[in-house]
PDB file of N, H, CA, C and O in Angstrom:
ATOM      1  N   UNK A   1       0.836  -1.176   0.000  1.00  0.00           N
ATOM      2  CA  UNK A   1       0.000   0.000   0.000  1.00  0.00           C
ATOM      3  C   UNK A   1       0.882   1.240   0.000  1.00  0.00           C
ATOM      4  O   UNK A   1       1.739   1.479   0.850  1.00  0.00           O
ATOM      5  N   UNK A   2       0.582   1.995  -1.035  1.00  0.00           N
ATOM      6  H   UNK A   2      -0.115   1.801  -1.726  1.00  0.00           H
ATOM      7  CA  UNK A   2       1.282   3.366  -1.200  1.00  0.00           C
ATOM      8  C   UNK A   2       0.636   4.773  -0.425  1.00  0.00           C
ATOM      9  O   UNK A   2      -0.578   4.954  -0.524  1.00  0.00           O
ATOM     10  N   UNK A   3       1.301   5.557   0.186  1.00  0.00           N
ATOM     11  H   UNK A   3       2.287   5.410   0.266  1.00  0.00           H
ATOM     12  CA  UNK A   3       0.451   6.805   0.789  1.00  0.00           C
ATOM     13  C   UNK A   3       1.394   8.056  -0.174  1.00  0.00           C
ATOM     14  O   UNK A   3       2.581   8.199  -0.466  1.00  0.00           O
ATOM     15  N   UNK A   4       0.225   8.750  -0.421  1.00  0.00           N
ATOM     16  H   UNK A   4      -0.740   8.635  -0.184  1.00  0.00           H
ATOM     17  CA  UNK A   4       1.071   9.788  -1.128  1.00  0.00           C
ATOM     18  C   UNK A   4       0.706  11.164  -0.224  1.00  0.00           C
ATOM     19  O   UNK A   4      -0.506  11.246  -0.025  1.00  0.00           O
ATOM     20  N   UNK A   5       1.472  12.236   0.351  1.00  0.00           N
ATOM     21  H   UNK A   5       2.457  12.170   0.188  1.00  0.00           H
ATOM     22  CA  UNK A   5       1.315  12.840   1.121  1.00  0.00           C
ATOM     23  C   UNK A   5       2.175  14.178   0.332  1.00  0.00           C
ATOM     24  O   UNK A   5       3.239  13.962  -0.249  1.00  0.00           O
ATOM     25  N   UNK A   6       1.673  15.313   0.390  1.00  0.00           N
ATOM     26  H   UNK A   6       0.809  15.489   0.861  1.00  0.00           H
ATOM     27  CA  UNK A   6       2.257  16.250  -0.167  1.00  0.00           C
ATOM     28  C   UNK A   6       3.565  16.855   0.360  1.00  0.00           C
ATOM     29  O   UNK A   6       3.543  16.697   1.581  1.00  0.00           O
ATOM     30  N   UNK A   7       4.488  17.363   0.059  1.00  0.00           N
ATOM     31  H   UNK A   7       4.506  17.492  -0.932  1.00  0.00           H
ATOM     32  CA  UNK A   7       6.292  17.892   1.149  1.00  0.00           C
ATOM     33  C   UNK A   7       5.584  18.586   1.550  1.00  0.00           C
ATOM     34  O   UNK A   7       5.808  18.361   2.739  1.00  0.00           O
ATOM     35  N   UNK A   8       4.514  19.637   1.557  1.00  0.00           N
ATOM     36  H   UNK A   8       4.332  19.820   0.591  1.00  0.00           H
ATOM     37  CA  UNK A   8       4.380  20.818   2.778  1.00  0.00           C
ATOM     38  C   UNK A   8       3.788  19.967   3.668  1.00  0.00           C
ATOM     39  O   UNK A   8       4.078  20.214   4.839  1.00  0.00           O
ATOM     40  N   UNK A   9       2.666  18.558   3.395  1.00  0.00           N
ATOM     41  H   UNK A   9       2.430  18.358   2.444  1.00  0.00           H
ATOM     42  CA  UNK A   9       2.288  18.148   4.840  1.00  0.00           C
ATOM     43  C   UNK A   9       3.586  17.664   5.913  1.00  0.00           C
ATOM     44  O   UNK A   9       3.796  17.979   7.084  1.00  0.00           O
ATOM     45  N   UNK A  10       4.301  16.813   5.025  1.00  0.00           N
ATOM     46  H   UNK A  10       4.130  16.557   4.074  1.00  0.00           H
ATOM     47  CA  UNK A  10       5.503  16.311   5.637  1.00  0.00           C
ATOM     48  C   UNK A  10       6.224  17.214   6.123  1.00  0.00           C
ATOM     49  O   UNK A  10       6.536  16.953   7.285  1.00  0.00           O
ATOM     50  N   UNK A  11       6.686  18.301   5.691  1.00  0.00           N
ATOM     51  H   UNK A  11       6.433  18.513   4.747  1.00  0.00           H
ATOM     52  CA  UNK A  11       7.529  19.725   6.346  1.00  0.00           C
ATOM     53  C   UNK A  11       6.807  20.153   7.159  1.00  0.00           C
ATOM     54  O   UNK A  11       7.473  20.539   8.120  1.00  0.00           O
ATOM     55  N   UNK A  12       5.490  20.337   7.334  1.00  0.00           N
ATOM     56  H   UNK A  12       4.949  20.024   6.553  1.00  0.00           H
ATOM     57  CA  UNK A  12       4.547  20.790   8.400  1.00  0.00           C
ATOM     58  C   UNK A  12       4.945  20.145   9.408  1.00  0.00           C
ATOM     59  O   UNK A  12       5.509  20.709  10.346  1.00  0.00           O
ATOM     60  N   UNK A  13       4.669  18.609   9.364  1.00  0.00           N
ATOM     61  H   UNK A  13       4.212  18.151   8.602  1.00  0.00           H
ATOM     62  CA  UNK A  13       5.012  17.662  10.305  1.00  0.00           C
ATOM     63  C   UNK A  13       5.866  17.795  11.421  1.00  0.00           C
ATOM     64  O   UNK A  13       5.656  17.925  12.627  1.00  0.00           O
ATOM     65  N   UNK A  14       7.423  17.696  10.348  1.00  0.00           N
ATOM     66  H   UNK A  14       7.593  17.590   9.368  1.00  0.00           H
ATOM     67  CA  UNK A  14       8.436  18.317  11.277  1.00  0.00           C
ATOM     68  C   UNK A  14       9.023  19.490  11.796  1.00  0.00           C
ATOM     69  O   UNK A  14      10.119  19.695  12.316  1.00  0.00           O
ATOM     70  N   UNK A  15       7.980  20.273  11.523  1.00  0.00           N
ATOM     71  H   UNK A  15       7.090  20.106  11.100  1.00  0.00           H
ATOM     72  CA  UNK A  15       8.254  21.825  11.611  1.00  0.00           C
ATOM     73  C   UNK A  15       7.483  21.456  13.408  1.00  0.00           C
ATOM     74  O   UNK A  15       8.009  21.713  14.491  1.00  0.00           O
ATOM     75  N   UNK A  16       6.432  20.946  13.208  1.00  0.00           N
ATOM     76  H   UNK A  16       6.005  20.737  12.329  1.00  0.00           H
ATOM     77  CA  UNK A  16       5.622  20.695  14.398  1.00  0.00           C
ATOM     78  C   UNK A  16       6.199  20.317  15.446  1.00  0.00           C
ATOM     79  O   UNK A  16       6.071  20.809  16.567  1.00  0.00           O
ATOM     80  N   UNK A  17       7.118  19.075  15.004  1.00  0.00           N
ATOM     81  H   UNK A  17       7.221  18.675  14.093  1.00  0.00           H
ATOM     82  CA  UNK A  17       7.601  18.231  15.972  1.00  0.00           C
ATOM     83  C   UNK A  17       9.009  18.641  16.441  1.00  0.00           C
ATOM     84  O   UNK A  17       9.646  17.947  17.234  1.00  0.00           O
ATOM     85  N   UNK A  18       9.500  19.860  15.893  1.00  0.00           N
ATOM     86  H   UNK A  18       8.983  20.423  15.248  1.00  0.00           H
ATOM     87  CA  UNK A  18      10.365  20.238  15.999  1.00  0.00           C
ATOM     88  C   UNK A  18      10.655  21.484  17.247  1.00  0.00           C
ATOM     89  O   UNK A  18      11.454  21.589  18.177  1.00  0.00           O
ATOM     90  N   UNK A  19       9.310  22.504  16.580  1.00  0.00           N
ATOM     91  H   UNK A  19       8.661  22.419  15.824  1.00  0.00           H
ATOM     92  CA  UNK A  19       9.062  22.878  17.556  1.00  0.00           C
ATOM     93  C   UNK A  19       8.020  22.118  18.863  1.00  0.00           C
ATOM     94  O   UNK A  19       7.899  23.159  19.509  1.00  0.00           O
ATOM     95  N   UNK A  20       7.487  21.438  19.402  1.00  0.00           N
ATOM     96  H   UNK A  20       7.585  20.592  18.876  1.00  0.00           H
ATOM     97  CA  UNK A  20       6.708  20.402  20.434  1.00  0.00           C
ATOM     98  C   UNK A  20       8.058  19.958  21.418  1.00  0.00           C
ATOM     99  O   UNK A  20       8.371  20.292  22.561  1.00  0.00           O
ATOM    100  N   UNK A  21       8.787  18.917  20.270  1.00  0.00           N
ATOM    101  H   UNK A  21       8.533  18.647  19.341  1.00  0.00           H
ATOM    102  CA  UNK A  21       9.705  18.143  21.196  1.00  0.00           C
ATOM    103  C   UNK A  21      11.271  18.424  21.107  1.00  0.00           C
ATOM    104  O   UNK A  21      11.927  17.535  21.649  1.00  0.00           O
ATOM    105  N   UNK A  22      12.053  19.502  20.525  1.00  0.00           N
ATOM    106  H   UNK A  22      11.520  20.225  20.085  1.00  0.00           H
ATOM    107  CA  UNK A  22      12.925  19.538  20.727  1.00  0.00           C
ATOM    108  C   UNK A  22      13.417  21.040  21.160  1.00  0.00           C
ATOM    109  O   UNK A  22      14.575  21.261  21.515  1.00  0.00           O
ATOM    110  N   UNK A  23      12.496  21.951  21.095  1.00  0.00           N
ATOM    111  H   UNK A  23      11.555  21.771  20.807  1.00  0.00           H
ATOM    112  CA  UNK A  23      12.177  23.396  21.644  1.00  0.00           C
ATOM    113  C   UNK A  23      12.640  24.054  20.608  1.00  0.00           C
ATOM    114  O   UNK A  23      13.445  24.886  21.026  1.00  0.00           O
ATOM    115  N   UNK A  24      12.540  24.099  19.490  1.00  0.00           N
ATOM    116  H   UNK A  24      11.886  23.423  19.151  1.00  0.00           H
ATOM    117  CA  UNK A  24      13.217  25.122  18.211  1.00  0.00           C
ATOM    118  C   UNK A  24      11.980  26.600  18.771  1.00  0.00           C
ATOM    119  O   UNK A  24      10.862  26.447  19.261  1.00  0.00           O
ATOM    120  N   UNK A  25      12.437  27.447  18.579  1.00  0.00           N
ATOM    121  H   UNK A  25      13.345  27.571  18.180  1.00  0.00           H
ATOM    122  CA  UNK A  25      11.774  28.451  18.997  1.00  0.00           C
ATOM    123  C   UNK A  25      11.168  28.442  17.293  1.00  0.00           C
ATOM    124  O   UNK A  25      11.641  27.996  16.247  1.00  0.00           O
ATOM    125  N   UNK A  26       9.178  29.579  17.833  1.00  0.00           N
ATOM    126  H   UNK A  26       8.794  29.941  18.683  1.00  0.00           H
ATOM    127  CA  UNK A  26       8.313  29.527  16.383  1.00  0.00           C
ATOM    128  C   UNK A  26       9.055  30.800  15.592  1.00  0.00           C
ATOM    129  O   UNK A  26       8.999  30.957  14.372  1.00  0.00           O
ATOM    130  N   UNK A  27       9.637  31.526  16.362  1.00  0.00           N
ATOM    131  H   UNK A  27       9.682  31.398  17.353  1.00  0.00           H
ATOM    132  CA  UNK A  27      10.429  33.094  15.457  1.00  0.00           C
ATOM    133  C   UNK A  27      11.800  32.369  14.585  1.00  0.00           C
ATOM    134  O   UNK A  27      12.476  33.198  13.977  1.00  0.00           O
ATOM    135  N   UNK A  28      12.120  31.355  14.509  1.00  0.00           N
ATOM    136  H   UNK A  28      11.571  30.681  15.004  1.00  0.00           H
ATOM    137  CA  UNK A  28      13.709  30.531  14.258  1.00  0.00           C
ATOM    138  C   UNK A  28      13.020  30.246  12.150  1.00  0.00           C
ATOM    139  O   UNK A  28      13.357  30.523  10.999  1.00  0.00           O
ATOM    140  N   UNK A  29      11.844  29.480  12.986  1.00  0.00           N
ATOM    141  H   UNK A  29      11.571  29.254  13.921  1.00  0.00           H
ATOM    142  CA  UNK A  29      11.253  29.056  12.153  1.00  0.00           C
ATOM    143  C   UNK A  29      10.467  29.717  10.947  1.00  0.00           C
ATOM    144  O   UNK A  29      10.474  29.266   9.802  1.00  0.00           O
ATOM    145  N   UNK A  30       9.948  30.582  11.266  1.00  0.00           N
ATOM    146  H   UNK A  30       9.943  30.949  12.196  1.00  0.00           H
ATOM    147  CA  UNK A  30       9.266  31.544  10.247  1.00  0.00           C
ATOM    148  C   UNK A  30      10.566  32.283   9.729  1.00  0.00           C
ATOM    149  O   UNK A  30      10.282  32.860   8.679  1.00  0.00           O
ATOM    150  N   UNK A  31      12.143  32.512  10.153  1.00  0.00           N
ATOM    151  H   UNK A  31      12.374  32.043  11.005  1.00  0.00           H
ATOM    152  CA  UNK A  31      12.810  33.262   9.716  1.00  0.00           C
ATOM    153  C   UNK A  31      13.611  32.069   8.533  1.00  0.00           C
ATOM    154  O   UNK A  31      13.698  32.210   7.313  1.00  0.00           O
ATOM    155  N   UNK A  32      13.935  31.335   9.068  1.00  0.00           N
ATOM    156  H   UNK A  32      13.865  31.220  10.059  1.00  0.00           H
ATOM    157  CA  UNK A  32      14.102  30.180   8.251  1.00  0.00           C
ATOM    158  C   UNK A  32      12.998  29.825   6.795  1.00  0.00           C
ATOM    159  O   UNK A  32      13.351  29.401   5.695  1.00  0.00           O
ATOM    160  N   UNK A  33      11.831  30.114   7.188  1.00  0.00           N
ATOM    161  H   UNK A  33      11.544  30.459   8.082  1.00  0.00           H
ATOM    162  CA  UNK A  33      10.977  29.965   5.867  1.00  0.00           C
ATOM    163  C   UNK A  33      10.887  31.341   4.829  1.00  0.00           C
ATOM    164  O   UNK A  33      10.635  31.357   3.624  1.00  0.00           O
ATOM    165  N   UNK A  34      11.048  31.952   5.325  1.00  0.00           N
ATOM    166  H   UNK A  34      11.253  31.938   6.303  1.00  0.00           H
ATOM    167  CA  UNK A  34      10.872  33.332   5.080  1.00  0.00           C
ATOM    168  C   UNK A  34      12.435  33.380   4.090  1.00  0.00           C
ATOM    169  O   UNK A  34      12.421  33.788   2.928  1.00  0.00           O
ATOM    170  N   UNK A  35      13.666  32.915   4.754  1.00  0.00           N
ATOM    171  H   UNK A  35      13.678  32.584   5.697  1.00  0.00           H
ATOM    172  CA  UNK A  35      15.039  32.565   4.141  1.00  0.00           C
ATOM    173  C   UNK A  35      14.902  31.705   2.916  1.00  0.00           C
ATOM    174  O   UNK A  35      15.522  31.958   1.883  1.00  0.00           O
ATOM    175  N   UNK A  36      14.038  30.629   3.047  1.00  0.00           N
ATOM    176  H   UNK A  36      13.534  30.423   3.885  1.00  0.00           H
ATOM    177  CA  UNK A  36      13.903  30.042   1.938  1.00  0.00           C
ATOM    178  C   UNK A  36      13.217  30.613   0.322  1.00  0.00           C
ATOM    179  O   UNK A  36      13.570  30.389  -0.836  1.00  0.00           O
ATOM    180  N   UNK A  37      11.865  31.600   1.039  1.00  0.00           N
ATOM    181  H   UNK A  37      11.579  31.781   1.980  1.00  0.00           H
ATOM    182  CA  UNK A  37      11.400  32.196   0.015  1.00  0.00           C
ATOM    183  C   UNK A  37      12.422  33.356  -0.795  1.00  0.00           C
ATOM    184  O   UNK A  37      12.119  33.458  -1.984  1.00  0.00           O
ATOM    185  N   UNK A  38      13.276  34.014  -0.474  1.00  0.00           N
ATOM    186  H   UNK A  38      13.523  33.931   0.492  1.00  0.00           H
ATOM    187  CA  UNK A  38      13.737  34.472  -0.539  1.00  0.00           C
ATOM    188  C   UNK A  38      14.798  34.057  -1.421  1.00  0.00           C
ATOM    189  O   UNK A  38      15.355  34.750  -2.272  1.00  0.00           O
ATOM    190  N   UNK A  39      15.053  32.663  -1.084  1.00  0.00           N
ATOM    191  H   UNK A  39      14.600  32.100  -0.393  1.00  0.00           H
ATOM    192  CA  UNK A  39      16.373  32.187  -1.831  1.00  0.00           C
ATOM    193  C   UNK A  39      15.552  31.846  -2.968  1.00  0.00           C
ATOM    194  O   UNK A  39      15.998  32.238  -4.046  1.00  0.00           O
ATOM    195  N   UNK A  40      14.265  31.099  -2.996  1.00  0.00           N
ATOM    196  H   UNK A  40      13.903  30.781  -2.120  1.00  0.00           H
ATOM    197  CA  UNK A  40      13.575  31.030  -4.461  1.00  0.00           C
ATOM    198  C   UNK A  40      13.759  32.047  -5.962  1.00  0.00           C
ATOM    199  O   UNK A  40      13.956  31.741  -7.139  1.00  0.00           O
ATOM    200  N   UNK A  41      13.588  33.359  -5.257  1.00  0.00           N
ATOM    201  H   UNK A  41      13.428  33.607  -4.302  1.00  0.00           H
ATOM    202  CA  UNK A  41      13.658  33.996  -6.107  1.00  0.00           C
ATOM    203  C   UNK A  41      14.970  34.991  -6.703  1.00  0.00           C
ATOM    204  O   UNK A  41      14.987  35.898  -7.536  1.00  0.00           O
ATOM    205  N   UNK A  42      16.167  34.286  -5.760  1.00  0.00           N
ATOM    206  H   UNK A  42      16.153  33.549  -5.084  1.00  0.00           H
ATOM    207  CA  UNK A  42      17.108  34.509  -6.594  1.00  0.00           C
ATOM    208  C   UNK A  42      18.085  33.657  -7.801  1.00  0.00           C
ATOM    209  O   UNK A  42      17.730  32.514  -8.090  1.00  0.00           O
ATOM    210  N   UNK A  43      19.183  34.191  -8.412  1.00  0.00           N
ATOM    211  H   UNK A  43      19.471  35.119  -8.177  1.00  0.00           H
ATOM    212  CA  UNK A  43      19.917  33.149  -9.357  1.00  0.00           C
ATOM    213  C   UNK A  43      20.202  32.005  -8.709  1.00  0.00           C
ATOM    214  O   UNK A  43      20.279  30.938  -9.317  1.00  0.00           O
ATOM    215  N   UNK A  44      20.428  32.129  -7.141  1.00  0.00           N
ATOM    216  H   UNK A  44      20.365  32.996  -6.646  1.00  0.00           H
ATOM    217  CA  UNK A  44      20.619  30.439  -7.021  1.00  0.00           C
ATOM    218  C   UNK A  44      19.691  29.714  -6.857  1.00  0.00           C
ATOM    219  O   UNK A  44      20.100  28.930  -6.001  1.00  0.00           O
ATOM    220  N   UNK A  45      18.538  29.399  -7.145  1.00  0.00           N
ATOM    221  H   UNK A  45      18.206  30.036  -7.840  1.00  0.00           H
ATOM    222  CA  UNK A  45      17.041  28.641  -7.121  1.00  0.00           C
ATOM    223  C   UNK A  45      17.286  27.599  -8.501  1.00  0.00           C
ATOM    224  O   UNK A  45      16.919  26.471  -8.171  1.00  0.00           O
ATOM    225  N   UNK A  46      17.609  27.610  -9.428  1.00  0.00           N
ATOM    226  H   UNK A  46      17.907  28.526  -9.696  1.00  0.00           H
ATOM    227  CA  UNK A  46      17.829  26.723 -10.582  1.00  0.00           C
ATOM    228  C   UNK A  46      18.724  25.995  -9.878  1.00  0.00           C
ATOM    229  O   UNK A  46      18.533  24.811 -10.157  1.00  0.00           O
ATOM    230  N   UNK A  47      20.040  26.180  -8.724  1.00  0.00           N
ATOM    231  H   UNK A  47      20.195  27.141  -8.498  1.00  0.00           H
ATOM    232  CA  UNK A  47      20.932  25.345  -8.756  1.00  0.00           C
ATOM    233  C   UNK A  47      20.213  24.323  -7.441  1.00  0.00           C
ATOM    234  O   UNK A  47      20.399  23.116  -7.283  1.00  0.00           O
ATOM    235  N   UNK A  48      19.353  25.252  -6.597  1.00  0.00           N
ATOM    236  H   UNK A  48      19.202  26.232  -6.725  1.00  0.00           H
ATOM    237  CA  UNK A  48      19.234  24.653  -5.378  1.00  0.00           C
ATOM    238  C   UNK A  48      17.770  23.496  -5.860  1.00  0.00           C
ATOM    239  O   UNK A  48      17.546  22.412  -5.322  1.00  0.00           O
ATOM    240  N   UNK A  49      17.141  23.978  -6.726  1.00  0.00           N
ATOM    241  H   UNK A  49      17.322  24.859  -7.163  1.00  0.00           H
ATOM    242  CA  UNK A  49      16.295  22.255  -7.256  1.00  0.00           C
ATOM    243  C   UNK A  49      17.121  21.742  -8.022  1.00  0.00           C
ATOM    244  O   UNK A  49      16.978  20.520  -8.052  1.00  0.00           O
ATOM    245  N   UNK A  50      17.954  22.122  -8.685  1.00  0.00           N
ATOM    246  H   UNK A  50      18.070  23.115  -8.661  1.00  0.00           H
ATOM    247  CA  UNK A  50      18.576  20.886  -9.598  1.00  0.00           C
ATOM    248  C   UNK A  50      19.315  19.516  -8.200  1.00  0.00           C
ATOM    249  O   UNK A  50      19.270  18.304  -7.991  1.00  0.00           O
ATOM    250  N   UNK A  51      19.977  20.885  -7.541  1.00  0.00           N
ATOM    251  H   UNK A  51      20.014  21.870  -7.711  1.00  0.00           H
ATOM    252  CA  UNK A  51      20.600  19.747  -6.571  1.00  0.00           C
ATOM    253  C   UNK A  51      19.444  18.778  -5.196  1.00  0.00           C
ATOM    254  O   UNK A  51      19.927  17.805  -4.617  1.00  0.00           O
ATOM    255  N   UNK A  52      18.188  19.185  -4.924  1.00  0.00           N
ATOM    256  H   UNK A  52      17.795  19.976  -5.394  1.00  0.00           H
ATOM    257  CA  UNK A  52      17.240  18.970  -4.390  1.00  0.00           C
ATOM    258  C   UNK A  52      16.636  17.768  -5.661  1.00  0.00           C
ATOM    259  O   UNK A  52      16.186  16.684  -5.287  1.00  0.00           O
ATOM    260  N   UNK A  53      16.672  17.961  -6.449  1.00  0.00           N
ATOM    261  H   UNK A  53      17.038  18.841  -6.752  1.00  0.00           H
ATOM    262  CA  UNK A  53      16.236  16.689  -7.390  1.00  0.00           C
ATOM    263  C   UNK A  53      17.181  15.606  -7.505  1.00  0.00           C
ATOM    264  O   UNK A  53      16.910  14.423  -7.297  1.00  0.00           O
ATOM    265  N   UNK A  54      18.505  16.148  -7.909  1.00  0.00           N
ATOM    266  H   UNK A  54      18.726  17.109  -8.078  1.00  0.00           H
ATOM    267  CA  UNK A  54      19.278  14.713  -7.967  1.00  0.00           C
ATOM    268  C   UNK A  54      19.634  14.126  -6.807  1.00  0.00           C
ATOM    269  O   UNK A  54      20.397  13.162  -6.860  1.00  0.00           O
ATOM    270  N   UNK A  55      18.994  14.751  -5.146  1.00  0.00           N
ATOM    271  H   UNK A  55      18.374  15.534  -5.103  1.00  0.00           H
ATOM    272  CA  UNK A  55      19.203  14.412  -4.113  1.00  0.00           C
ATOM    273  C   UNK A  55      18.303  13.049  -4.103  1.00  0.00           C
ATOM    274  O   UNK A  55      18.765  12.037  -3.575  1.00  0.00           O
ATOM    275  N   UNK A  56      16.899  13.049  -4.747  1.00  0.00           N
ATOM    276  H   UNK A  56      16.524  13.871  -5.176  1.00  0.00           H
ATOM    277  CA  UNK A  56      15.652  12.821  -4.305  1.00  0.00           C
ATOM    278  C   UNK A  56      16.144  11.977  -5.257  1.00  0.00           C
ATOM    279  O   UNK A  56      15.863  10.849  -4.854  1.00  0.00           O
ATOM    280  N   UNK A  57      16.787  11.887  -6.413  1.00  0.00           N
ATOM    281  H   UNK A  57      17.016  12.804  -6.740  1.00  0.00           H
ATOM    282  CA  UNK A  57      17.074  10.091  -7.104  1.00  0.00           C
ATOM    283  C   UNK A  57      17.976   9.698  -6.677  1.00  0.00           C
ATOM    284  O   UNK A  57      18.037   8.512  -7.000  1.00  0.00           O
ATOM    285  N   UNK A  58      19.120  10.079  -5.868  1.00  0.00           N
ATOM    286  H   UNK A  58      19.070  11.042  -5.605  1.00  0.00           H
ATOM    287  CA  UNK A  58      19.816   9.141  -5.293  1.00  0.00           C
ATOM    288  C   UNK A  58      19.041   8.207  -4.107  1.00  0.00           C
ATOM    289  O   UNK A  58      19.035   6.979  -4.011  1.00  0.00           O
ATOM    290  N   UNK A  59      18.390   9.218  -3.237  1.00  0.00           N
ATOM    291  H   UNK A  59      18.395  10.214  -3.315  1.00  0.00           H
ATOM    292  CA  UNK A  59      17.775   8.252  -1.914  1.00  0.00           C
ATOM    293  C   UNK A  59      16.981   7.261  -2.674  1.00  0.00           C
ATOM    294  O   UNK A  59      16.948   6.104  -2.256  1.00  0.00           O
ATOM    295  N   UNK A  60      16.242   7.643  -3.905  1.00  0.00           N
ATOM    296  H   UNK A  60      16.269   8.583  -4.245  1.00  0.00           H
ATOM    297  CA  UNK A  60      15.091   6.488  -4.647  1.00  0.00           C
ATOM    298  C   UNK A  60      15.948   5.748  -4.992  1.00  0.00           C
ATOM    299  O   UNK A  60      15.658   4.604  -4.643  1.00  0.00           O
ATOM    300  N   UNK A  61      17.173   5.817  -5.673  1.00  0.00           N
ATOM    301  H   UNK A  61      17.409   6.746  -5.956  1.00  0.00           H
ATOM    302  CA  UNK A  61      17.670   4.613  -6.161  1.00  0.00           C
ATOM    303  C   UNK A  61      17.239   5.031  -8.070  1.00  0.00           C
ATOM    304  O   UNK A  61      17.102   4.243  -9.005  1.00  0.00           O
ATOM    305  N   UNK A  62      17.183   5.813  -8.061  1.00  0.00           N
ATOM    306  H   UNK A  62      17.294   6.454  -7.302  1.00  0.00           H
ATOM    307  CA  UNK A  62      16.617   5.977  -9.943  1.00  0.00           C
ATOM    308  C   UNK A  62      17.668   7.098 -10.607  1.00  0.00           C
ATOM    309  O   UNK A  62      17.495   7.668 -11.684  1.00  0.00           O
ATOM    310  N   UNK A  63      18.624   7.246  -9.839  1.00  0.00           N
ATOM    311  H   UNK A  63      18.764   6.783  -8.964  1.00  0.00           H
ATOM    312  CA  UNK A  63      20.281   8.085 -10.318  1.00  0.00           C
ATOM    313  C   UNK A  63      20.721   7.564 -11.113  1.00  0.00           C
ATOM    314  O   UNK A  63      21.337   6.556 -10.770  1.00  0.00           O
ATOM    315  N   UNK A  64      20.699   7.871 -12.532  1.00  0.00           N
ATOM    316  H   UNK A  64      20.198   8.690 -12.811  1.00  0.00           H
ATOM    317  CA  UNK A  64      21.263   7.225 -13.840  1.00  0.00           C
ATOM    318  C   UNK A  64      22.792   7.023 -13.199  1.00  0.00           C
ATOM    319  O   UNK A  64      23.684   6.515 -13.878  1.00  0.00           O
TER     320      UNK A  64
END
């Protein structure tokens, strides 16, 4: 049986559990997401999915 679950539920997840059980403060976190949007829309965003994709076929096992 396959579950297909979207990355923001899964990032939600551990955003949750991150802050719950290991005390990440919620201001760490929104600055951190907020860092990410940010990096989207500059020149390095082509490099940071290219390398976020060939991350995601090595763990699968489908890395030519």
């Amino acid at each position: 049986m396959n579950v297909t679950l979207p990355l923001v539920v899964v990032l939600g997840l551990i955003t949750w559990g991150a802050v719950k059980f290991l005390g990440v403060r919620v201001w760490l976190v929104v600055v951190i997401a907020l860092f990410g949007f940010y990096l989207a829309d500059t020149f390095l965003a082509p490099a940071i999915d290219n390398g976020t994709r060939d991350g995601v076929d090595v763990v699968n096992g489908t890395h030519d």
